[in-house]
C-alpha positions in Angstrom: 240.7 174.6 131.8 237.2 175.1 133.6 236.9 173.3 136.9 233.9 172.4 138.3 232.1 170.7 141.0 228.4 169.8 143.0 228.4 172.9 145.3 226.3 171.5 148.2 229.6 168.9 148.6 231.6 173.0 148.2 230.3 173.7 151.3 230.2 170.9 153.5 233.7 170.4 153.0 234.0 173.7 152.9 233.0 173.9 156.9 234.3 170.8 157.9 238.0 170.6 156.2 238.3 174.4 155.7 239.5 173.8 152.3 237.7 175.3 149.3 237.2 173.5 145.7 238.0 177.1 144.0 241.6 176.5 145.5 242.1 174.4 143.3 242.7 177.0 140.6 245.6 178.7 142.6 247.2 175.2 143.1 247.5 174.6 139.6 249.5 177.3 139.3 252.3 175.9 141.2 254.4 173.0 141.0 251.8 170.1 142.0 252.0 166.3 141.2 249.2 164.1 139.3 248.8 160.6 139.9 245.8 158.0 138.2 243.8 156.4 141.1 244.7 152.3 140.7 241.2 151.8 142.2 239.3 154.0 140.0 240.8 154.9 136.5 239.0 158.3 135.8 239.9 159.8 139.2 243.2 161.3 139.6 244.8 163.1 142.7 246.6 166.2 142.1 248.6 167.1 145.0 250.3 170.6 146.0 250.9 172.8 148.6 247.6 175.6 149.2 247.5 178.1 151.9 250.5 176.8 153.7 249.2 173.0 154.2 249.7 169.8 151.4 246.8 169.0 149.9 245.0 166.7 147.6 242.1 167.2 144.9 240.4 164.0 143.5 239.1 165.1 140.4 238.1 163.7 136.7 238.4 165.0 133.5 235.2 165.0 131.8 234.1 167.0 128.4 230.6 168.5 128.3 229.3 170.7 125.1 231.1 173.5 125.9 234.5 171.3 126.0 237.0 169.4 128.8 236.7 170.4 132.2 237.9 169.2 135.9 235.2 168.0 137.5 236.3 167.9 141.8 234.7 165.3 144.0 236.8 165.8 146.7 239.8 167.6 148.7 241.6 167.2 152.2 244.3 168.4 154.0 247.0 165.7 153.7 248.3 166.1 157.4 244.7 165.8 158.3 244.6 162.2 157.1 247.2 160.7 157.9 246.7 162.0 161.7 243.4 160.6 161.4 244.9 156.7 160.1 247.7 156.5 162.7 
């Protein structure tokens, strides 16, 4: 499936996570887990492990003229968070 995303929001979180919306491509390719976001019902996290670190993708699946894509809006390093909440 084609994924896509808004490429200025690439590369900011790009510089300030150091995590790239293209990984998601690799992770998909290894076991991951999907899970529906209660607050918003067409977001979904998928959750894996990417260059050594857990990660999560929000994305949505959306269907343009060309057919269904995975549309990112956003990706952090799980660790990251957490350490940031505590």
């Amino acid at each position: 499936m084609r994924i896509r995303w808004d490429e200025h929001k690439r590369q900011k979180i790009l510089k300030e996570r150091k995590i790239d919306f293209a990984d998601l491509e690799d992770l998909l390719y290894q076991p991951y887990v999907e899970d529906q976001s209660l607050s918003y019902g067409d977001q979904y996290r998928i959750i894996g492990f990417e260059r050594g670190g857990l990660v999560t993708f929000v994305v949505e699946y959306r269907e343009d003229l060309i057919g269904d894509f995975i549309w990112v809006g956003n990706c952090m390093e799980i660790n990251a968070a957490r350490k940031k909440n505590l």
